[in-house]
C-alpha positions as CSV (number, residue, x, y, z in Angstrom):
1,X,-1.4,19.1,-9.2
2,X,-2.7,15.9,-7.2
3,X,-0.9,13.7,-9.2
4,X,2.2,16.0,-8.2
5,X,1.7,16.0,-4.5
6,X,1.0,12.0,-4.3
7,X,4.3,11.8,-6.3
8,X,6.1,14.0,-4.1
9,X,4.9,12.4,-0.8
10,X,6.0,9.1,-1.8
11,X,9.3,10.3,-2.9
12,X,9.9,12.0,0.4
13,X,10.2,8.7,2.0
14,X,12.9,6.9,-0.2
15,X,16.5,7.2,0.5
16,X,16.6,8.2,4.1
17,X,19.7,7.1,3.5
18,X,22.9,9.4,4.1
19,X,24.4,7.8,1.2
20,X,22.1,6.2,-1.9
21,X,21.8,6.3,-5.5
22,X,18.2,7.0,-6.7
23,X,17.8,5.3,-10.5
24,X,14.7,6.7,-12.5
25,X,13.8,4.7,-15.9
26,X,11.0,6.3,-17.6
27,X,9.6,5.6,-21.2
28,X,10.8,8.2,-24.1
29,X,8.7,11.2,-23.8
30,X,7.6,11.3,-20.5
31,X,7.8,14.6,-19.2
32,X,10.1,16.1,-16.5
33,X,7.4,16.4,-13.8
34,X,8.8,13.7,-12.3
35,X,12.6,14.2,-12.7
36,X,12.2,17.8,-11.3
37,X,10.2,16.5,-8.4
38,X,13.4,14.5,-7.7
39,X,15.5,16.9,-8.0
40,X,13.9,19.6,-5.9
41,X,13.2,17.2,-3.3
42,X,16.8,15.4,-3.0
43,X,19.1,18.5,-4.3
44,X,21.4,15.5,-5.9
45,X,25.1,16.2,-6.0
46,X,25.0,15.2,-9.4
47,X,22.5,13.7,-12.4
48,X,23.4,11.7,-14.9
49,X,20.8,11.9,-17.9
50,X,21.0,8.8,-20.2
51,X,20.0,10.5,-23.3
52,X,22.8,13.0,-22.4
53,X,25.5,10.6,-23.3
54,X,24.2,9.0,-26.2
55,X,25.6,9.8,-29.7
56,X,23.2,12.6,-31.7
57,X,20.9,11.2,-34.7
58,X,23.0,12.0,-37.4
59,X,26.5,10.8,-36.1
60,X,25.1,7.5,-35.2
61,X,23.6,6.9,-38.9
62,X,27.3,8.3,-40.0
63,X,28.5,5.5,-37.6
64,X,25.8,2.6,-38.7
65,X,26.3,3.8,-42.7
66,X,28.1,0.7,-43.8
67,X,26.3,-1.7,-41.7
């Protein structure tokens, strides 16, 4: 819970912007602690998840096959 309230006081000071893009890069398997934080604090018009538009497992091994 601490770690959760110093997180969200320090994001509660970015982008007092009108208009701004906020970009997150976290390591694989880092929870989403932090992007929900985000997202209740700056109700975003939109997200854009990188592993969301990345090919699944097995089509990219169909893909890579004969390489």
């Amino acid at each position: 819970m601490y770690r959760q309230n110093r997180n969200k006081k320090y994001l509660e000071n970015l982008g007092q912007e009108e208009n701004y893009c906020l970009t997150v890069d976290c390591y694989p398997g880092v929870d989403d602690e932090i992007f929900d934080l985000i997202k209740e604090i700056y109700k975003p018009d939109f997200v854009i998840k990188s592993e969301d538009v990345f090919y699944e497992k097995d089509e990219l091994n169909k893909m890579m096959k004969p390489f």
